[in-house]
DOFI-249046 format. One record per residue (C-alpha): residue number from 0; residue in three letters; x negated, y, z. Coordinates in Angstrom, 3 decimals, always signed. Each point is the difference from the previous one (the first is absolute). Last residue first. Example, Ala and Ser with C-alpha at 12.3 -4.5 7.8 and 13.67 -1.06 7.14 Angstrom:
2
{atom 1, "Ser", {-13.670, -1.060, +7.140}} {atom 0, "Ala", {+1.370, -3.440, +0.660}} 
END
This chain:
386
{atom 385, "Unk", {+30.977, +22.001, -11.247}} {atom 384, "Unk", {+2.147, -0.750, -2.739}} {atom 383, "Unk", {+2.070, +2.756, -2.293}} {atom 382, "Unk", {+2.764, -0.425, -2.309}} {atom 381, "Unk", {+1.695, +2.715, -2.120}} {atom 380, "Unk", {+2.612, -1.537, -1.908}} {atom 379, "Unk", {+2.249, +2.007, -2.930}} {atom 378, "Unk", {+2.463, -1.677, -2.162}} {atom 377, "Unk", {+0.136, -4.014, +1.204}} {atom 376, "Unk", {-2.153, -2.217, +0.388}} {atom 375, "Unk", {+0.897, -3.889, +0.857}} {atom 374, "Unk", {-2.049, -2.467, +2.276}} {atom 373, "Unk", {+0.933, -3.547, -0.451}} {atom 372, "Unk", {-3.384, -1.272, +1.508}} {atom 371, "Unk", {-2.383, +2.231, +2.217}} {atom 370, "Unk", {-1.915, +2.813, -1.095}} {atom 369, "Unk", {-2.848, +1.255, +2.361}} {atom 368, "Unk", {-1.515, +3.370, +1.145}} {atom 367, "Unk", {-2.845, +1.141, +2.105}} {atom 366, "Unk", {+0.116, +4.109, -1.538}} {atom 365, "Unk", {+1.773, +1.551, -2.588}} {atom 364, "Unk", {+2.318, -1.037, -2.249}} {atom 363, "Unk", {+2.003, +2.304, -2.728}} {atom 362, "Unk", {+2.897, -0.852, -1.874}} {atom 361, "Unk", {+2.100, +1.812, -2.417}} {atom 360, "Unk", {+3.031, -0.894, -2.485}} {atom 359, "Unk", {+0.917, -3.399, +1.021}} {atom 358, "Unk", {+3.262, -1.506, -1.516}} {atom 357, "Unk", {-1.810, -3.086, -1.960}} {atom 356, "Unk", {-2.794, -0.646, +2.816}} {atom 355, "Unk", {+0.415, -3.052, +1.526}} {atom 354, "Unk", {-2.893, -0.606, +2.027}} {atom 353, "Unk", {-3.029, -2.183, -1.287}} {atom 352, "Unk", {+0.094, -3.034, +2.771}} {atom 351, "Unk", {-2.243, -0.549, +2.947}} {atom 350, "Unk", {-1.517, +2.957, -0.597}} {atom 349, "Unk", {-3.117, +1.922, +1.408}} {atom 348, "Unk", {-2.467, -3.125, -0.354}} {atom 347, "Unk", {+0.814, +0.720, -4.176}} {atom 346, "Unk", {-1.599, +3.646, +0.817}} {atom 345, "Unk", {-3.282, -1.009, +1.961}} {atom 344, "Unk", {-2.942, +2.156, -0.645}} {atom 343, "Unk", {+2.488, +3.007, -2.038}} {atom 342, "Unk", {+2.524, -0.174, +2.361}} {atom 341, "Unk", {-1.105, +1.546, +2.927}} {atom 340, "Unk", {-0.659, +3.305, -1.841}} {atom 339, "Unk", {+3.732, +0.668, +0.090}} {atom 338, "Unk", {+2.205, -0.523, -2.744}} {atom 337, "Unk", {+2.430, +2.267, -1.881}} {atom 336, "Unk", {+2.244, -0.405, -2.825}} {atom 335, "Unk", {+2.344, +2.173, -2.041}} {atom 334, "Unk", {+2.326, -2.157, -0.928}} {atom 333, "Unk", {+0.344, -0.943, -4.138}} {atom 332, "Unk", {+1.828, +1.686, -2.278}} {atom 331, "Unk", {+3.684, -0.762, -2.141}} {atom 330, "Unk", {+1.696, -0.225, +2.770}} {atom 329, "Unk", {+3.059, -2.321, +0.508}} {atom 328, "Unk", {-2.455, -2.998, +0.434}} {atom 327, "Unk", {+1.834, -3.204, -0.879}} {atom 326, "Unk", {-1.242, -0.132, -3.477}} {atom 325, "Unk", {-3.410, -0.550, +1.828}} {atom 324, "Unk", {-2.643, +1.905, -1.960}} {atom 323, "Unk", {-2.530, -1.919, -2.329}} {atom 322, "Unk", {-3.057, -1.486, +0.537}} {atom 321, "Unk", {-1.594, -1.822, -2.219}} {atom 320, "Unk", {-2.216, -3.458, -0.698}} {atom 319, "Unk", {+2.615, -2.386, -1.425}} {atom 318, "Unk", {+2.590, +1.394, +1.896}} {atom 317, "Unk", {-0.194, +1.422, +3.307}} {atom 316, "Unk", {+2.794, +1.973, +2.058}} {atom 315, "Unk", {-0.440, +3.417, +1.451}} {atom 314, "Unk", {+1.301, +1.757, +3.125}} {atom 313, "Unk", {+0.057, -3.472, +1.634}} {atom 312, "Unk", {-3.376, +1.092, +1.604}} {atom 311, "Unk", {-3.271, -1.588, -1.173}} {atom 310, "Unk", {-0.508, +3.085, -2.163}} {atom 309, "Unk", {+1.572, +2.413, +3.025}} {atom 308, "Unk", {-3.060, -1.436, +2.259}} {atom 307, "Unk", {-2.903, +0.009, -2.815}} {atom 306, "Unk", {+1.164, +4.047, -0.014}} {atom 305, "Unk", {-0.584, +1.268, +3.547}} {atom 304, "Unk", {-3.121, -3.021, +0.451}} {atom 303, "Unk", {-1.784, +2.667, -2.394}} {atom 302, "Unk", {-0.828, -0.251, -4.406}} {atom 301, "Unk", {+2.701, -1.459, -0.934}} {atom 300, "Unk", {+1.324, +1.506, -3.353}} {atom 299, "Unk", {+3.441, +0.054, -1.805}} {atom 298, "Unk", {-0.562, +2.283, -3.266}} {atom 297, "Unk", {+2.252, -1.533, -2.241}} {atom 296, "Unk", {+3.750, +0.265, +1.666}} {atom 295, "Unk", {-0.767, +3.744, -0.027}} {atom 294, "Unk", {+1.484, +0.043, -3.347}} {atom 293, "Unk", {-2.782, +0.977, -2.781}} {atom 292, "Unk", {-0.864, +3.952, -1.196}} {atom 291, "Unk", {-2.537, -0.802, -2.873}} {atom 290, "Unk", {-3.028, +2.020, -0.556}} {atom 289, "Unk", {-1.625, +0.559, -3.205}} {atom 288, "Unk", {-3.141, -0.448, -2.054}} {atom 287, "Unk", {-0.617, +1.093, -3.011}} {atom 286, "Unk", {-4.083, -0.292, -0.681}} {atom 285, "Unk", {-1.334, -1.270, +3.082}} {atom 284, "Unk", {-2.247, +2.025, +2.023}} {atom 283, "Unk", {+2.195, +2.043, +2.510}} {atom 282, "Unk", {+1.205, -3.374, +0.781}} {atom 281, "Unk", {-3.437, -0.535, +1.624}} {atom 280, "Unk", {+0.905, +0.742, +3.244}} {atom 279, "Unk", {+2.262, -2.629, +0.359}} {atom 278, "Unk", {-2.896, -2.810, +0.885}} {atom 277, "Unk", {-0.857, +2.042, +3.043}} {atom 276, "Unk", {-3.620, +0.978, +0.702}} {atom 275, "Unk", {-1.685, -0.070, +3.738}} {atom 274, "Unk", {-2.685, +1.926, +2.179}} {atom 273, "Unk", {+0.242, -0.745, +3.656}} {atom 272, "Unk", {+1.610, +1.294, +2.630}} {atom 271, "Unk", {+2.690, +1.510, -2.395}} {atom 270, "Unk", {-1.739, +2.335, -3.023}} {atom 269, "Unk", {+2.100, -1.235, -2.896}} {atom 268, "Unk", {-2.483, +0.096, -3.260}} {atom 267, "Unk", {+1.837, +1.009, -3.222}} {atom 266, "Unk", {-0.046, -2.589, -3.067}} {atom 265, "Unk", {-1.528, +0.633, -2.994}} {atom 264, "Unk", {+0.012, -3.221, -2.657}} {atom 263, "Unk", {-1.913, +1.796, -2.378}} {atom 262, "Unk", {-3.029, -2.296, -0.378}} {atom 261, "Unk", {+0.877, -0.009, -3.737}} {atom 260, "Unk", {-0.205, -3.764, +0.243}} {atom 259, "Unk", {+2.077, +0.014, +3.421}} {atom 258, "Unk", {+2.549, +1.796, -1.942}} {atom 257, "Unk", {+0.283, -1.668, -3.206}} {atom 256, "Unk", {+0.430, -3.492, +2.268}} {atom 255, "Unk", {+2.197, +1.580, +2.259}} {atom 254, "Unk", {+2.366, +0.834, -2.903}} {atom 253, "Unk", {-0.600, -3.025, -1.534}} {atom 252, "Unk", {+1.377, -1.858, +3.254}} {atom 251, "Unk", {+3.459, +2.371, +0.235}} {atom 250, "Unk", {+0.949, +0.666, +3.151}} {atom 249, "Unk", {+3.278, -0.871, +1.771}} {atom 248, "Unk", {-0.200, +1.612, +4.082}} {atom 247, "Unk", {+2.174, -1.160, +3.140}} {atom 246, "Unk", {-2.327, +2.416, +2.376}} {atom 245, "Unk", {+3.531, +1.284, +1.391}} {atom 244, "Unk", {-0.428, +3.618, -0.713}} {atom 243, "Unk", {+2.263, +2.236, +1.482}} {atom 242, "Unk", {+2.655, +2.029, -0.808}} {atom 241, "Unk", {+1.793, +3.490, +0.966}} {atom 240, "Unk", {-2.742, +2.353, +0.467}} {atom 239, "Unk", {+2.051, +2.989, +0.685}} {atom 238, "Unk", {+2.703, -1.334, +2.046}} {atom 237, "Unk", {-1.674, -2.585, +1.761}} {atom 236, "Unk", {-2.451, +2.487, +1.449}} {atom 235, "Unk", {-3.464, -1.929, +0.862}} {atom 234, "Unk", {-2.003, +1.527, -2.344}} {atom 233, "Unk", {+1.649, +3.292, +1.595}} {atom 232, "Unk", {-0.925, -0.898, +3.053}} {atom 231, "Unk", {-3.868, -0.824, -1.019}} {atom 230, "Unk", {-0.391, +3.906, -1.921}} {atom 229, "Unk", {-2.255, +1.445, +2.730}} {atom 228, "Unk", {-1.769, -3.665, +0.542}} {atom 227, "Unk", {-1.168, +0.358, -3.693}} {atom 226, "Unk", {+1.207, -3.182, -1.957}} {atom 225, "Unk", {-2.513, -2.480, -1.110}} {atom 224, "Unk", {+0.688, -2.488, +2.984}} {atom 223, "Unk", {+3.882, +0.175, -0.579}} {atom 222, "Unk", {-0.800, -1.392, -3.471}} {atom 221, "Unk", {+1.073, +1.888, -3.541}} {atom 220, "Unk", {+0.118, -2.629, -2.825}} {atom 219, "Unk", {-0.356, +2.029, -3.720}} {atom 218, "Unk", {+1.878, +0.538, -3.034}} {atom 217, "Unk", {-2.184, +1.586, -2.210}} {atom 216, "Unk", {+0.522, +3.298, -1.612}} {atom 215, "Unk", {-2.296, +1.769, +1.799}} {atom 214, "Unk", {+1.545, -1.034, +2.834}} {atom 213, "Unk", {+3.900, -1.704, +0.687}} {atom 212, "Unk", {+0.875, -1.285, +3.303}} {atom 211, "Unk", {+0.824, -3.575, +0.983}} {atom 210, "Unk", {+0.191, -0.897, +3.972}} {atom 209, "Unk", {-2.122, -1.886, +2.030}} {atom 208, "Unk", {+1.864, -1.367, +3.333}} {atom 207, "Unk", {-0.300, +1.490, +3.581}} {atom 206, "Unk", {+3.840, +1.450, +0.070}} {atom 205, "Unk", {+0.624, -3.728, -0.222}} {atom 204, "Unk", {+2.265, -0.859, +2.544}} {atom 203, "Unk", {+1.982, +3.454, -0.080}} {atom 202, "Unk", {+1.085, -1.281, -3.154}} {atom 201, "Unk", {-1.425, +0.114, -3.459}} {atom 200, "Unk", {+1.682, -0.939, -3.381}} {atom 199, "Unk", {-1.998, -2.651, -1.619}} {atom 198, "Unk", {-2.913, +0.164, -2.273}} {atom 197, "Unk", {-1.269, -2.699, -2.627}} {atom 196, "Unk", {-3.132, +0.960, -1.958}} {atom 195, "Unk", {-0.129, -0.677, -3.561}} {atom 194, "Unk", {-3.372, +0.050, -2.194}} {atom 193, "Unk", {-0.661, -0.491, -3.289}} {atom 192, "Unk", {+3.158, +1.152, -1.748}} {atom 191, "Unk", {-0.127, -0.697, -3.634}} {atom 190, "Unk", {+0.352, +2.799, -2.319}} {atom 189, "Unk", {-2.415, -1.361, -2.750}} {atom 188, "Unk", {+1.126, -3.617, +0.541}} {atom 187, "Unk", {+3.477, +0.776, -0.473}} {atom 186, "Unk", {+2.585, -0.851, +3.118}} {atom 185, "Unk", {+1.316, -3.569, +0.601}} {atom 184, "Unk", {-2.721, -1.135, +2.734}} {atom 183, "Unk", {-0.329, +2.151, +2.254}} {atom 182, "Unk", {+4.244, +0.910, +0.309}} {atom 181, "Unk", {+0.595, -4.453, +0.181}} {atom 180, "Unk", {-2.666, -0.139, +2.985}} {atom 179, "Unk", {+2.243, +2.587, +1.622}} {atom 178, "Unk", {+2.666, -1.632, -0.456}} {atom 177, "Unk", {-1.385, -3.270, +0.586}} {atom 176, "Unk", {-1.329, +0.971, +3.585}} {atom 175, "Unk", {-2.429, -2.298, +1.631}} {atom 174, "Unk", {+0.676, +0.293, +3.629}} {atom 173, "Unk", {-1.232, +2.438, +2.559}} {atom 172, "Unk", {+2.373, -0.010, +2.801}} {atom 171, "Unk", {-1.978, -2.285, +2.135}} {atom 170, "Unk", {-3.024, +3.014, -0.118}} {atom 169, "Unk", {-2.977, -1.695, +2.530}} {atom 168, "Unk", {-1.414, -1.099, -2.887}} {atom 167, "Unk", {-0.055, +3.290, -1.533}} {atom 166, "Unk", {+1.011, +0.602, -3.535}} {atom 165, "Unk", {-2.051, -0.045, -3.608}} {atom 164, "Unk", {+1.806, -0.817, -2.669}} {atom 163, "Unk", {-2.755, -0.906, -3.106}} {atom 162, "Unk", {+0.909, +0.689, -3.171}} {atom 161, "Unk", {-1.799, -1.270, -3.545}} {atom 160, "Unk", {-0.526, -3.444, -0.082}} {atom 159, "Unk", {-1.050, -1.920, -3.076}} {atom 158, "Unk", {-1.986, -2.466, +1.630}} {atom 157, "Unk", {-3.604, +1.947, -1.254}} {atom 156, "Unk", {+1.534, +3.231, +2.001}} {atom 155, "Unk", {+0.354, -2.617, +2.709}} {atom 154, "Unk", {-3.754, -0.395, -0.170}} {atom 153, "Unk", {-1.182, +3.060, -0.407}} {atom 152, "Unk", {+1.747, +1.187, +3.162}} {atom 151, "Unk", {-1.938, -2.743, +1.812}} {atom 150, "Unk", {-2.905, +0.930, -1.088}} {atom 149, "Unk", {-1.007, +0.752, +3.518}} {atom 148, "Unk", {-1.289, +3.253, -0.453}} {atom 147, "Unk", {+2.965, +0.802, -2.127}} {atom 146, "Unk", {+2.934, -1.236, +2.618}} {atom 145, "Unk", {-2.125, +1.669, +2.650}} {atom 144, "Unk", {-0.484, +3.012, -1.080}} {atom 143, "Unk", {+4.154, +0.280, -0.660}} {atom 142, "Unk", {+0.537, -1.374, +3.269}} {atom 141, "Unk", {-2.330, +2.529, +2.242}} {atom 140, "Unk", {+2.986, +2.283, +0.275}} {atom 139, "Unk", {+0.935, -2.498, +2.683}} {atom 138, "Unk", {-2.095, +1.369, +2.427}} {atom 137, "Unk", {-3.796, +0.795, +0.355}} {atom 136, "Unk", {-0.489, -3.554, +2.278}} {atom 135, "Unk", {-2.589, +0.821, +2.891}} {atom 134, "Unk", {-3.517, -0.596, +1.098}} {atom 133, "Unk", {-2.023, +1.259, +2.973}} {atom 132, "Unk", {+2.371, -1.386, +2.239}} {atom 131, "Unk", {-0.831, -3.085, -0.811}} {atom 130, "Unk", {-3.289, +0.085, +1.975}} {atom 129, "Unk", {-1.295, -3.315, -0.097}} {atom 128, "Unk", {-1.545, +0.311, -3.512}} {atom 127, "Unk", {+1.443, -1.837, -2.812}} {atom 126, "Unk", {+0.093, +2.333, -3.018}} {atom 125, "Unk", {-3.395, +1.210, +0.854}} {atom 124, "Unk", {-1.216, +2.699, +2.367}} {atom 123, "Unk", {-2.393, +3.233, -0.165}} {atom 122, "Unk", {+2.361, +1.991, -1.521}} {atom 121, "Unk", {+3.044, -1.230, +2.185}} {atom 120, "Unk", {+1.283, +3.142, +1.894}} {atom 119, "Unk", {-0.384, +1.712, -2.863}} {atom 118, "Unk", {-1.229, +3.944, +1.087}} {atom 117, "Unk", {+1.829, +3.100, +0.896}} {atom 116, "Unk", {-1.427, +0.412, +3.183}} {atom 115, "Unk", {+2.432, +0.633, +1.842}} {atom 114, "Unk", {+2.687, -1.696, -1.471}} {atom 113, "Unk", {-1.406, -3.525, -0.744}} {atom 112, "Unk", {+1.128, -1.096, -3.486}} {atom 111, "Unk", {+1.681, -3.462, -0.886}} {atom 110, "Unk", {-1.789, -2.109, -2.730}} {atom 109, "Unk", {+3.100, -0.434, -2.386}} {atom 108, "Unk", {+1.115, -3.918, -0.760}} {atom 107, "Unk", {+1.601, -1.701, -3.515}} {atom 106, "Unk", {+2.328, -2.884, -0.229}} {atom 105, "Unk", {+1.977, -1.654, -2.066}} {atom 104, "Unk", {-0.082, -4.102, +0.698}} {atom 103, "Unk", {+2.796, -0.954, -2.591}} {atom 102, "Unk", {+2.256, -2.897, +1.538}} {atom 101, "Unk", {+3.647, -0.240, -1.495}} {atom 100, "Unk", {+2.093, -1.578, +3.091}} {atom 99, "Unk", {+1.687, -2.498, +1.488}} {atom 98, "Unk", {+0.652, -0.432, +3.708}} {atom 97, "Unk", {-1.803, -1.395, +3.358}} {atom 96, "Unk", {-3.013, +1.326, -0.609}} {atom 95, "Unk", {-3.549, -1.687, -0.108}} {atom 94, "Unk", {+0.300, -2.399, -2.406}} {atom 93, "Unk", {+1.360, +2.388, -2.732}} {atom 92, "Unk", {+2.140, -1.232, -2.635}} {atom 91, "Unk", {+0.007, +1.577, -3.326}} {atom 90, "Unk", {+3.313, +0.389, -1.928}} {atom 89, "Unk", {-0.642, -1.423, -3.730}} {atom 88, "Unk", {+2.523, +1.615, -2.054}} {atom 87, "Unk", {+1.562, -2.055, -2.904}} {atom 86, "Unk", {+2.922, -1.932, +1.526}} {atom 85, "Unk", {+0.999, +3.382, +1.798}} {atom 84, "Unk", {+1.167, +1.102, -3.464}} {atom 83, "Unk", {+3.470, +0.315, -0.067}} {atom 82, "Unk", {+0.176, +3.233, +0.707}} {atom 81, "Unk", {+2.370, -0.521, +3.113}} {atom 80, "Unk", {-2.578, -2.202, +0.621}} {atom 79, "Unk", {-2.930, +2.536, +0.113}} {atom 78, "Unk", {+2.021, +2.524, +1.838}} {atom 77, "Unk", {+0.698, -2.651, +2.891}} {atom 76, "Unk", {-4.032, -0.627, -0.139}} {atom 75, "Unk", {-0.509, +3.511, +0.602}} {atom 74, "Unk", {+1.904, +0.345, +3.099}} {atom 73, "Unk", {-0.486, -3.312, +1.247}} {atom 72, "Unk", {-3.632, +1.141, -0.514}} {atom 71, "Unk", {+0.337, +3.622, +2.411}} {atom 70, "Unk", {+1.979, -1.825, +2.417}} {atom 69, "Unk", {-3.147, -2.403, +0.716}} {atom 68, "Unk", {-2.372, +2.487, -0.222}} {atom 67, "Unk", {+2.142, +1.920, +2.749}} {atom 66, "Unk", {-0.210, -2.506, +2.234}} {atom 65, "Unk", {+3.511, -2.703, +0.169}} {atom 64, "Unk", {+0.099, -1.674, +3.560}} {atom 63, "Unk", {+4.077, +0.826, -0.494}} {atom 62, "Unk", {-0.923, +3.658, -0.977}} {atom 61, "Unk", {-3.267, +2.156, +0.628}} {atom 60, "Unk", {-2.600, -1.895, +1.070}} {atom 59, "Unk", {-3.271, +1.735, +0.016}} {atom 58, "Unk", {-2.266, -1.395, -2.743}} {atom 57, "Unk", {+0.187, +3.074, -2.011}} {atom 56, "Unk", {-0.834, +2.380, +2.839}} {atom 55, "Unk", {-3.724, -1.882, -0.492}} {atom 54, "Unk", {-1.379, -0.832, +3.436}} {atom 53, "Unk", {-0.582, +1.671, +3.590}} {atom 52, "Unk", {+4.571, +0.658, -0.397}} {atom 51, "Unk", {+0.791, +1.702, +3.193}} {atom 50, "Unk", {+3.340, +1.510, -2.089}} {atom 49, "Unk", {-2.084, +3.787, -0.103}} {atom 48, "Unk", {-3.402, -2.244, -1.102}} {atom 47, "Unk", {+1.867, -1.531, -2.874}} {atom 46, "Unk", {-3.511, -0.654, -1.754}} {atom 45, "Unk", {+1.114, +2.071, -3.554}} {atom 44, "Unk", {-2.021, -0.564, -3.073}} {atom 43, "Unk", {+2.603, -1.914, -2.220}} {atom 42, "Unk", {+0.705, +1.930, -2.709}} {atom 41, "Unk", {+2.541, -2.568, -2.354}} {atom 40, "Unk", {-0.478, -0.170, -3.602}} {atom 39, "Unk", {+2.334, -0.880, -2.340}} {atom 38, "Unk", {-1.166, -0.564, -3.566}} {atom 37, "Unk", {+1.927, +0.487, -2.741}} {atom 36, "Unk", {+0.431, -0.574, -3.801}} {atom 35, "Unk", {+1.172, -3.711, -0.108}} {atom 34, "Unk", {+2.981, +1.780, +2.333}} {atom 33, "Unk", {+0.710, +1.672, -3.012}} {atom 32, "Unk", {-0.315, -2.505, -1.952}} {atom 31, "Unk", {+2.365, -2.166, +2.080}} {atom 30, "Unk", {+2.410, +2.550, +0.264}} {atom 29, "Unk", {+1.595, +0.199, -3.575}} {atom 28, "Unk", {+2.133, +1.822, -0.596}} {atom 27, "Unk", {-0.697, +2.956, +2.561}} {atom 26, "Unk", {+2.469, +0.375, +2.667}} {atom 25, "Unk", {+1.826, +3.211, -0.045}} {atom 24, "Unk", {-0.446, +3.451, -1.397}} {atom 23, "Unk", {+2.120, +1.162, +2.675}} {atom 22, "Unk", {-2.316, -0.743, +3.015}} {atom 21, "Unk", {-2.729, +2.325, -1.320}} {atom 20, "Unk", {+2.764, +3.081, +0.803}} {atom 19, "Unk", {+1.580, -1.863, +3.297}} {atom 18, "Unk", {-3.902, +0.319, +1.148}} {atom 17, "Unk", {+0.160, +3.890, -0.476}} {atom 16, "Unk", {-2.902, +0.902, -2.258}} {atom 15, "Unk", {-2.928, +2.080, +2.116}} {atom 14, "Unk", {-1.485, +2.385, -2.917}} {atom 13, "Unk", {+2.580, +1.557, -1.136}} {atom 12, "Unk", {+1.236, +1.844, +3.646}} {atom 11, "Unk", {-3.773, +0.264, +0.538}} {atom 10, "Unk", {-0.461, +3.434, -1.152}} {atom 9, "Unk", {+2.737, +1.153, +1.963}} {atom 8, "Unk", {-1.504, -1.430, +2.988}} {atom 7, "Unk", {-3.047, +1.920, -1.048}} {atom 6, "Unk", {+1.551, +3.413, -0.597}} {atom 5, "Unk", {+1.282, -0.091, +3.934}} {atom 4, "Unk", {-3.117, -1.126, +1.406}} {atom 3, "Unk", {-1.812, +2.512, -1.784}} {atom 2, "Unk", {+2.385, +2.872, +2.022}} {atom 1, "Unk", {-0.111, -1.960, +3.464}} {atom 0, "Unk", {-3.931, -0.155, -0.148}} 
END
């Protein structure tokens, strides 16, 4: 593997653009038709079950009572005035969240298969049989069948749209980005880029992320799960495999419309616990597309109580939706973070105040432990309770 790992990163050295690269052809002219041109859409499957979340992660609270569908919409609807055009756009208000949000019901389900035998757990059972279990969602891959089967996608082809950015709710880093809007949109139609997937430099956080590699001339998304267990460590090396993908994606809605018409939208199974599709594997697909190597600053996710507690730290401060890092940190990364399994139930019980956190660097709790007010970490702490 080490020799055809080699060729392929140098294969790829054209194919992911450096984000201070896009960033130079500036700001398009005019941003209101480009914005005219795009749909965000936000993947919001998650339940929050490693922050003791029994609901939708989206509705956890995240930043002065703020959820995460909240954040994400003073996100957008900053963009939209900075455009000018927030006069025009009809945000829809749901009754039974606390925030704002675009509401498109996307949702497909797998009948899960019994391992010995090999048999459907749920072929003798409808949609709403008492045994859940026997039913499962197939992944975020599912999107682009989705969009089609629910005419959706032919709709907002009918608007005039013709990207979609697709991130992850649970993503506070993931922004609409003009610059990269601007690249889309200004090259010829015939050499158009239909698909751009944003990667990030990897740490020893995220030896676990999909990478880009190139295969029969495709690029292609290589998960952990589809790696051979003999080659894991070296999927995990961040000195060979030296980015990550950050599932902030810009895809091109004819594209998946020629696609899923062709039925040639083939995207590679991931064998976890249960069968599952990711929506990046089908850059390999889409006719130029690209990677782009973006600051670290935009892939920020929450996905344990480790990382909702240095988001409602004063590491960042909030404005109009996003997080950003304190000027007052002298690093330019965040702590390492650590929490015991006792705060996942009950994590804002744990603290009678968010620590200050600006000169920590590592921090792990185990055990019965509680925060009280004015507490302040600094470099390394290793606290255990009983």
């Amino acid at each position: 593997m080490s020799d055809d790992v080699n060729i392929l990163l140098t294969l790829l050295f054209d194919q992911i653009q450096p984000y201070d690269r896009i960033k130079a052809k500036g700001l398009p002219e005019n941003i209101t038709a480009c914005l005219n041109k795009l749909v965000v859409v936000k993947l919001n499957g998650g339940l929050g079950t490693s922050m003791g979340c029994k609901g939708p992660k989206s509705l956890i609270s995240v930043r002065n009572e703020n959820t995460f569908l909240d954040l994400t919409v003073q996100q957008i609807e900053v963009q939209l005035q900075n455009s000018e055009q927030l006069c025009s756009v009809n945000i829809q208000r749901s009754s039974w969240i606390s925030g704002s949000c675009f509401q498109i019901p996307l949702c497909s389900f797998f009948c899960s298969i019994l391992t010995k035998p090999l048999m459907p757990m749920c072929r003798s059972m409808g949609v709403n049989g008492e045994n859940t279990e026997a039913w499962y969602p197939p992944g975020h891959g599912d999107i682009y069948a989705s969009f089609c089967n629910s005419g959706v996608l032919d709709k907002l082809l009918a608007e005039g749209r013709e990207y979609i950015f697709v991130s992850n709710i649970d993503n506070l880093g993931a922004t609409v980005d003009l610059f990269i809007l601007h690249h889309l949109m200004s090259q010829p139609a015939d050499k158009r880029c239909e698909f751009i997937m944003e990667v990030t430099d990897k740490t020893r956080a995220d030896v676990k992320g999909g990478t880009l590699i190139q295969y029969e001339d495709h690029l292609r998304l290589l998960e952990i799960a589809q790696v051979p267990k003999a080659h894991v460590d070296e999927f995990k090396s961040v000195t060979k495999f030296k980015i990550f993908n950050t599932n902030n994606l810009w895809i091109s809605l004819p594209a998946i419309k020629r696609l899923q018409e062709k039925n040639s939208m083939d995207l590679e199974i991931i064998v976890n616990p249960k069968l599952e599709t990711a929506v990046g594997a089908a850059i390999k697909s889409f006719k130029n597309a690209m990677g782009v190597n973006v600051p670290r600053s935009r892939f920020l996710p929450v996905k344990t109580s480790s990382d909702l507690l240095l988001v409602m730290s004063n590491l960042y401060s909030l404005d109009a939706g996003s997080l950003t890092m304190s000027k007052k940190r002298e690093f330019p990364t965040t702590p390492h973070v650590k929490l015991g399994s006792s705060f996942t139930k009950d994590f804002l019980t744990r603290f009678e105040n968010i620590p200050d956190m600006l000169e920590l660097d590592h921090l792990t709790v185990s055990g019965d432990v509680t925060f009280g007010k004015n507490v302040s970490l600094k470099v390394k702490r290793i606290i255990k309770g009983a």
